[in-house]
Structure formats: C-alpha cells, structure tokens
C-alpha positions as CSV (number, residue, x, y, z in Angstrom):
1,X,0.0,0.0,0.0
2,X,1.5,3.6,-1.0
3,X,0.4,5.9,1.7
4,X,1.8,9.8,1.7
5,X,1.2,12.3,4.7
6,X,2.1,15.4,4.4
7,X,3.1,18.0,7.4
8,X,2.4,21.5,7.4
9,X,5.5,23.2,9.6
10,X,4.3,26.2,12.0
11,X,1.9,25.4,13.9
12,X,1.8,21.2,13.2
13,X,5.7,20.5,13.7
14,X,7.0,24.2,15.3
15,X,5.5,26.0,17.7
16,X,6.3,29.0,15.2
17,X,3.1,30.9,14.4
18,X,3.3,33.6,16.9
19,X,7.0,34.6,15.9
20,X,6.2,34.2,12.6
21,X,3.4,37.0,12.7
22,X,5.7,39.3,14.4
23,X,8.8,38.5,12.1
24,X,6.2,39.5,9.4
25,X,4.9,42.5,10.5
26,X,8.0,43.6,11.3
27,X,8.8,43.6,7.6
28,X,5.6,44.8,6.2
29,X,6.4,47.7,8.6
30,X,10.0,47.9,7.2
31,X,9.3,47.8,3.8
32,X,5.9,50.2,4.1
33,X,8.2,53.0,6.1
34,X,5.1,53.2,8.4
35,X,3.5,51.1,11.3
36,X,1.8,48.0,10.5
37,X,-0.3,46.4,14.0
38,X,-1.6,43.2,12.9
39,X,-0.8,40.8,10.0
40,X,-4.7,39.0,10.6
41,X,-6.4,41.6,8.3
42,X,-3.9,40.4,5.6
43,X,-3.8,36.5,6.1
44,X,-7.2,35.6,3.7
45,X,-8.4,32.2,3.3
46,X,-4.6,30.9,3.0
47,X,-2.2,32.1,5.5
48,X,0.1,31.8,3.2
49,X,3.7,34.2,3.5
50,X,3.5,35.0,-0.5
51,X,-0.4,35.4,-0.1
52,X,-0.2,37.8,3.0
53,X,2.4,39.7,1.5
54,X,-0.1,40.0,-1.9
55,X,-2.9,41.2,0.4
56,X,-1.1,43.3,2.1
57,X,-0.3,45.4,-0.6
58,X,-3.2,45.7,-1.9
59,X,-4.8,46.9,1.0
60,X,-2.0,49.1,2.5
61,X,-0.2,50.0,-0.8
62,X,-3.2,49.9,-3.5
63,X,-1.5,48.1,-6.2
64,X,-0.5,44.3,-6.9
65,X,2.6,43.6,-5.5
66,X,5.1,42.6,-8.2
67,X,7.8,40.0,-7.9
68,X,10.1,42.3,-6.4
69,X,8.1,43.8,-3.8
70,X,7.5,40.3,-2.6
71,X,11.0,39.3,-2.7
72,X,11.4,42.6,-0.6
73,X,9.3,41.3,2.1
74,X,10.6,38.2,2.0
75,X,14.3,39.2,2.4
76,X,13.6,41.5,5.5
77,X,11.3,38.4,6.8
78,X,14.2,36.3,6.7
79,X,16.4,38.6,8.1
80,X,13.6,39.3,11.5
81,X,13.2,35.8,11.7
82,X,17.1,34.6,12.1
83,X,17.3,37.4,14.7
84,X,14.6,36.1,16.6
85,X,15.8,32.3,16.2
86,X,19.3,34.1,17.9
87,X,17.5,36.1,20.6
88,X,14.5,34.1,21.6
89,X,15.5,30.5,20.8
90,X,12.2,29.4,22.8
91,X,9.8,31.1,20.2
92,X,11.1,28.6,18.2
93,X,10.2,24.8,19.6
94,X,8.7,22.1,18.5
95,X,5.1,21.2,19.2
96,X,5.6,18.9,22.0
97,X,5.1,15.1,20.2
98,X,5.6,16.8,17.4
99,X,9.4,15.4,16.4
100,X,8.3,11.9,17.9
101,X,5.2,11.5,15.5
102,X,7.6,13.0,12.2
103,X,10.8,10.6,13.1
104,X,7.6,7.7,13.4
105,X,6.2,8.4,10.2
106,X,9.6,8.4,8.8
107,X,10.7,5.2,10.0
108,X,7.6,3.7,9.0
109,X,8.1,1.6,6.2
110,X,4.4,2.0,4.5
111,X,4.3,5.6,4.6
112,X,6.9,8.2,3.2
113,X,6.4,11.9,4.3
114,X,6.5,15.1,2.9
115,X,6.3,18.9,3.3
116,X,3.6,21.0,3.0
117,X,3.9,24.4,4.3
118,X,2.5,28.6,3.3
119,X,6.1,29.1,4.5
120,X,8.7,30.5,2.2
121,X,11.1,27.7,1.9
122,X,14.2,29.9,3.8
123,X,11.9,29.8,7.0
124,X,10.9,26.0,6.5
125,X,14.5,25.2,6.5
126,X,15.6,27.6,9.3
127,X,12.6,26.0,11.5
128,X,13.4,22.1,10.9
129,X,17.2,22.4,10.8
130,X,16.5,23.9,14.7
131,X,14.5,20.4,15.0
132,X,17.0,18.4,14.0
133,X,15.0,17.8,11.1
134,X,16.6,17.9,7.5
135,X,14.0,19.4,4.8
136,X,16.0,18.8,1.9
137,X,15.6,15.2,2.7
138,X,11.4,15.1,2.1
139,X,9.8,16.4,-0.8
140,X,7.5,19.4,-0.7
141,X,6.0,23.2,-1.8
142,X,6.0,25.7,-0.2
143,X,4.9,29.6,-0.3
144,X,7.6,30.2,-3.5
145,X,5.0,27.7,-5.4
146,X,2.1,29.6,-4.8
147,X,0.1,31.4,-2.4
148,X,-2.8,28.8,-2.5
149,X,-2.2,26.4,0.0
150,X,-4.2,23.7,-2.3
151,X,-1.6,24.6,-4.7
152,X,0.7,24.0,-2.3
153,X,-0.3,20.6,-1.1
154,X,-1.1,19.3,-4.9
155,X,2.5,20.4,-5.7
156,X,4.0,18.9,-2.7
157,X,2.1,15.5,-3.9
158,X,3.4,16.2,-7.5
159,X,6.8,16.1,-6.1
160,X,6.0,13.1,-3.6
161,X,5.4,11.5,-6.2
162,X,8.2,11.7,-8.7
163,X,10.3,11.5,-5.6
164,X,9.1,8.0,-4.7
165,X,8.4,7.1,-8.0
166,X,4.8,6.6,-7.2
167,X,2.1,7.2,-10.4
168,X,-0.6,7.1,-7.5
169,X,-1.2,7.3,-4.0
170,X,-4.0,5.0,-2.0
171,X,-4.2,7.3,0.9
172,X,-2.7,10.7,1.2
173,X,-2.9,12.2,5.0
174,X,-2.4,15.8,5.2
175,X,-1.7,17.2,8.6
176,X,-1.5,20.5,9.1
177,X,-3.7,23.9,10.1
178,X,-3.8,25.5,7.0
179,X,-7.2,23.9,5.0
C-alpha cells in the first residue's frame, strides 16, 4: 500500500506561528516606512507568507505587488526571523510530540512523508534544521509555489510522487492547520 502524509511546519511541527506573525509584521512595517499592528487583516483564506504579502499590498499600498516587492518582504522576513531564532530560541520549539510523530512516520516503512507548508522555503528550513529535522531530505511546496495552499499541497504531492516514483497514492494524510 502507498500511503503519503504530508506535514504542514508552523503550527503542526513548530511551535512557530506567533513569531512568525511578528517577524512578518515587522517587515511589512520595514518595507511600508510606516507602522503596520496586525498581519490578521492580511492572512485571507490561505495564510500563506506569499499570499499575506499580496494582500497586504493591496490593502496598504493599492497596487498588486510585483515579484520584487515580494522578494522585498521576503528578504527583510528572513532577516527578523534569524534574529529572533538568535534572541529568543524558545519562540522557536517544537510542538511537544511533534518530532516523535515526524521521526515515526519516517521510519515507517508504509508511509513516506512530505512537506507541505504557506512558508517561504528559507523559514521552513531555518525551523526544521532547529528540529533536528533535514527538509532537503522530504519532498515538498512551499509559499515560493504559490500562495494557495491547495496549490501547495497538490504540488508537494506532485513532487511526492516523482520523488518516490509513485504514479498514485492510495491514501494521502495531510496534517496540518492551514485547510
């Protein structure tokens, strides 16, 4: 039997979400040049970092962001979030079970696993290297594919796929708080 599940990353395997808000505003803020409070008026239906960043300017800035006023965001994202990771390393655990259950899933033998994640793949890796956990070792998508989560997940299942050399899956598991 050829079973894939699929793990979202903050919020499912890193206790991330709350730094990752800040980190985020923070760089709307920076690349605005004027105060942003919340990121939740910007987050949609996806969640997604590319997608948040897309709303956000066209709410705040009145014009579809283009390719390099997300890469923009993105870079001073990065930059906030690698601060944090050195100044408040706690922001930054695990969910608790959360590393047994992956390592499990791994080591399974009827199930491989994947990543599925609105996280630009920079802060995917930054979060699971700090786990222990290498993502270059899983396929997956992530917010650089899309800002669609579903997108997201049916890329990461693409890539499953052709990673495993699987043509089709009987049971795909996604776990994750993003849907």
């Amino acid at each position: 039997m050829k079973r894939l599940i699929l793990f979202d990353i903050d919020g499912t395997l890193c206790n991330t979400v709350a730094i990752d808000d800040l980190c985020m505003q923070r760089a709307l803020t920076e690349v605005f040049a004027f105060p942003v409070d919340s990121i939740a008026p910007f987050c949609g239906d996806n969640g997604t970092d590319t997608g948040v960043t897309r709303e956000a300017f066209r709410l705040l800035q009145r014009k579809k962001a283009t390719s390099g006023d997300i890469e923009r965001v993105r870079l001073s994202f990065l930059r906030h979030l690698e601060s944090a990771q050195r100044t408040s390393p706690d922001a930054f655990l695990p969910i608790p079970g959360a590393e047994e259950a992956f390592r499990s899933i791994v080591a399974h033998q009827n199930w491989k696993a994947g990543l599925a994640s609105g996280a630009w793949w920079q802060s995917a890796e930054l979060k699971l290297r700090g786990m222990g956990i290498d993502p270059e070792l899983f396929p997956g998508a992530f917010a650089e594919d899309s800002h669609s989560r579903e997108v997201i997940i049916s890329t990461a299942i693409e890539r499953a796929s052709h990673r495993y050399h699987t043509l089709s899956w009987d049971k795909i598991v996604y776990v994750g708080d993003g849907l």
